[in-house]
N, C-alpha and C positions, 0 to 999 in steps of 0.2 A: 504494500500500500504506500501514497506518496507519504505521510505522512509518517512513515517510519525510517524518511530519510531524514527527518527533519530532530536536529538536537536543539532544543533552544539555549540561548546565549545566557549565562550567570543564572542558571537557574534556581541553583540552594540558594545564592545570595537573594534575589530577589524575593523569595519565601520568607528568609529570616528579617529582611527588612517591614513586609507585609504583614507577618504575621501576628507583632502585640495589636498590631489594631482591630486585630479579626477575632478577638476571643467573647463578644458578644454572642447571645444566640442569633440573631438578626445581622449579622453582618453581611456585606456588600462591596465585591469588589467590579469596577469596571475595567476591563482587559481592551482599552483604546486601541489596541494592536493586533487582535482574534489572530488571524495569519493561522496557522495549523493549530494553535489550539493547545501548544506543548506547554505554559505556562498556566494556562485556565485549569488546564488538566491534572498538574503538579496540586494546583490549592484547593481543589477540589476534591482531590482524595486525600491532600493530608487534613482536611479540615469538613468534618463531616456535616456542620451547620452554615455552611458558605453559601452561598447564592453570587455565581460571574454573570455576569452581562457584557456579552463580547462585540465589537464593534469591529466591521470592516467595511472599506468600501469594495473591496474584491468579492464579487460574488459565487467565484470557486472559492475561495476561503471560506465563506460561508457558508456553504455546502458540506465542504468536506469537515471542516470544523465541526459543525452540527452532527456531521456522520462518528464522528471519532467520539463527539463527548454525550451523545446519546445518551448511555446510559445512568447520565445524575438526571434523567428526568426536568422537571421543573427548576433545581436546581442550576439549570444555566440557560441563557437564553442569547439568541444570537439577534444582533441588529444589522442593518444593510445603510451602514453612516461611514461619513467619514468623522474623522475625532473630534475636528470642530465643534460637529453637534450635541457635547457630550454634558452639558446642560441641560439639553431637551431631551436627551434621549433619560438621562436621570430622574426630570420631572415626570415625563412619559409612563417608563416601565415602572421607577421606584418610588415615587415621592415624596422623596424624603433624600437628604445629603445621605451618601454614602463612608465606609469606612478605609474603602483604597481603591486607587487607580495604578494601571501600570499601565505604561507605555513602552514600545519596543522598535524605536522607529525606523526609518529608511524601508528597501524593498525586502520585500518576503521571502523565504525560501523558496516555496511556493513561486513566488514571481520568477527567480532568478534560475528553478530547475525547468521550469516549463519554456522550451525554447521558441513556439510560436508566440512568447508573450513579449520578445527584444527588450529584455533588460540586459540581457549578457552580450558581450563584445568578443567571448569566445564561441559563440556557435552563430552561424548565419540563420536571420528568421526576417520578419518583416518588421519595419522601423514603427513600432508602437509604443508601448510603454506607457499606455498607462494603467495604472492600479484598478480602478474602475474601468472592463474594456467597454461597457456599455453606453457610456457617454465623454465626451468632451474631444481634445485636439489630441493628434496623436502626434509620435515624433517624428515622422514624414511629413506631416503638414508644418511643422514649424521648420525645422529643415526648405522645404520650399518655397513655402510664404515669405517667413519674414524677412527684411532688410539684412543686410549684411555686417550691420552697425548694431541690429540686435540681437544677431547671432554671436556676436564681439563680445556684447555685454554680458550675454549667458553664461560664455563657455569659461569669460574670465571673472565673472560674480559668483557663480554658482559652483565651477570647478575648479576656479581658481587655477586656470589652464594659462600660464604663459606665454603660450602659442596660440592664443584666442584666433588674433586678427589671421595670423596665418590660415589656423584651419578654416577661418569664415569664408576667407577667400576663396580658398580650394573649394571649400563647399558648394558657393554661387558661379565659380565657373564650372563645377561638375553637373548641377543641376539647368545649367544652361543648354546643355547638352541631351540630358534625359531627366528625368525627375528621379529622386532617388528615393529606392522603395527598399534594401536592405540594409539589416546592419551590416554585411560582408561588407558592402560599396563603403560604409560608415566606416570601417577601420581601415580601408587603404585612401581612402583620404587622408586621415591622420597621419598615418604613416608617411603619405606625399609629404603633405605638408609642414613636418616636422623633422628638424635639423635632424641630421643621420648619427651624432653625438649624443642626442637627446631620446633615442631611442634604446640605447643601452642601459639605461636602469632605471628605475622604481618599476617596474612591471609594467603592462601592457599599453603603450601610450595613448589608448582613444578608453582609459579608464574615466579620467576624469570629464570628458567630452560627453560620454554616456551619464557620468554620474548629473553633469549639467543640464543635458537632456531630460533627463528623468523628473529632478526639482521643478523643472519650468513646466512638461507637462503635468506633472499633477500637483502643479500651487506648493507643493509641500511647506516653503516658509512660510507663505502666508498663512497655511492650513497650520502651521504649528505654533505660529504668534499669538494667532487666537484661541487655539486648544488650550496655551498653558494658565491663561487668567481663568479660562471656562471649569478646567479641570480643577482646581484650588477651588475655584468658588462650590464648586461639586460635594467636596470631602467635610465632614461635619468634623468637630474640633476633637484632636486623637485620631484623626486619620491619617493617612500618610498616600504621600505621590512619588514612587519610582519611573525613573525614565532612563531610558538607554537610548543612546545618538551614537552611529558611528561613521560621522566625521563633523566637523571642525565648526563648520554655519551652523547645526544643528544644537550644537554640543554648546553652543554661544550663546545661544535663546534661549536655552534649558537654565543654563547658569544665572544669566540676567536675572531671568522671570523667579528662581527660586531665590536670590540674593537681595531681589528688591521686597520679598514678604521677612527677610532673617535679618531685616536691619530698619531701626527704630527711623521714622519720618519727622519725629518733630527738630524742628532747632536744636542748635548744638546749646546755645546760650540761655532755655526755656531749665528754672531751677526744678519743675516736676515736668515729670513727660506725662503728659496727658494719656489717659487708658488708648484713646483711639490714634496714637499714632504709635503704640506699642508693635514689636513686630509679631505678625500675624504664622508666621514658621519658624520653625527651628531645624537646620541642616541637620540630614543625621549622615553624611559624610563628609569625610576633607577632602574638597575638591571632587572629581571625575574618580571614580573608581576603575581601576581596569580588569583584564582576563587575567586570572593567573594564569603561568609557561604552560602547567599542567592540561589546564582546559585548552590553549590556543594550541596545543601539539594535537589533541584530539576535536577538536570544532573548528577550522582556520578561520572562520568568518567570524569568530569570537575577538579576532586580534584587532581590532579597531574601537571595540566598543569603548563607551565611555560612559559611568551608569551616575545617577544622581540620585538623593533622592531626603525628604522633608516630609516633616510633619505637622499636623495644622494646629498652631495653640493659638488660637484666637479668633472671633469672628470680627467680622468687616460689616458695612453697612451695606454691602455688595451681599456678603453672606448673608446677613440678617433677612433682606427680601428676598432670596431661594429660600429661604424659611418658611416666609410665613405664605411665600407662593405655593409652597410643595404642602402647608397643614390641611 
């Protein structure tokens, strides 16, 4: 089955981070990241009164997810969102804040073994990518659309590609020629267009070009700007938000948004800090957590990751009306 290729990334640790907050009978966690289902899976058998609430926008994740955790019954329930909506989908299915959120971001296994879906730069499929196949632009259309000034700004915002303007280039006079409908055509562009010095190391050089692709078709930052105030407002005080990023823009956003609830708002010069600009989290790591050697020898997609992750001691006036919205 696919899903028995699939190991998920920091799996103990994410459990032991999760888990004081789940010792209610009533407890709630939202798995922002469903994808096969390995981590819903894990809390759900170690925690016999759990109820996940799994969110994807990939509708074979869905599926198969659903198919793999069948057996808790009503105990888990699958939604068809993206993370963003993880406000509504909370008032919706639960109503009431919840007691953890986990996040597992970038693309799937799932995405990344399934080679008609063009995430990977190693196998030729058709230039798509996105998460959701059922709506929105795919990476062929941006590829041939857009200006050459915005494919510049992509490859060097998003992938922090060096060789932006180059590969843009290459890009528009290849597509002037034929439209371009594989990732095969995708990576020997790159290759064209990148110094022949420049191709001997860090691994495959149209990584980062694809990883660019990827953010811009499916929003990702945007969708993740908004997820992280939505998800905080989500978790009821005592609960706690893990998040895994792996890479660097992602990994940024995660930081900001947990750093700005772990540090008090009022004036430095104010002789009491007023309750309401007290901080609303408390960091429960130093900094980005990594893989240990142990797991990246046995998972290699573990070697990037970067996990965070906070717990809510305090409500907000933000919080306080999902309260009395969800009574």
């Amino acid at each position: 089955m696919t899903h028995e290729r699939h190991v998920p990334v920091l799996l103990e640790r994410c459990v032991e981070l999760l888990a004081p907050a789940l010792a209610g009978p009533d407890a709630v966690v939202v798995d922002l990241t469903l994808g096969m289902g390995g981590h819903s899976e894990a809390l759900l058998d170690r925690m016999p009164h759990l109820r996940v609430i799994g969110l994807d926008r990939d509708l074979e994740a869905i599926g198969l997810a659903s198919e793999r955790l069948a057996r808790f019954g009503d105990r888990f329930t699958a939604v068809h969102a993206v993370y963003d909506e993880v406000l509504d989908v909370v008032r919706d299915v639960v109503g009431r804040p919840v007691q953890g959120v986990l996040g597992d971001l970038g693309v799937s296994s799932l995405q990344l073994d399934e080679a008609e879906r063009g995430f990977a730069y190693s196998q030729d499929a058709p230039l798509d990518m996105r998460m959701d196949a059922s709506t929105g632009i795919t990476a062929a259309e941006v590829l041939n659309t857009y200006p050459e000034a915005e494919i510049t700004r992509i490859l060097r915002q998003y992938g922090e590609e060096r060789f932006a303007a180059r590969i843009a280039r290459t890009v528009v006079a290849a597509r002037a020629v034929a439209p371009l409908r594989r990732t095969g055509e995708l990576v020997s562009i790159v290759r064209t267009a990148i110094p022949a010095a420049a191709r001997t190391t860090g691994g495959n050089p149209a990584k980062r070009t694809f990883q660019a692709l990827r953010i811009e078709v499916n929003a990702e930052l945007e969708v993740l700007e908004r997820t992280l105030p939505a998800a905080i407002e989500a978790i009821g005080i005592g609960g706690r938000l893990v998040v895994m990023s792996y890479q660097s823009l992602e990994d940024r956003l995660v930081k900001r948004a947990l750093a700005r609830g772990a540090v008090s708002s009022a004036p430095p010069d104010l002789p009491v800090e007023p309750e309401t600009h007290r901080p609303y989290l408390e960091l429960l790591t130093r900094g980005a957590e990594l893989a240990p050697e142990a797991e990246i020898a046995t998972n290699p997609r573990s070697a990037s990751v970067r996990l965070r992750a906070a717990a809510r001691v305090r409500v907000t006036p933000d919080h306080l009306r999902t309260v009395r919205w969800a009574a």
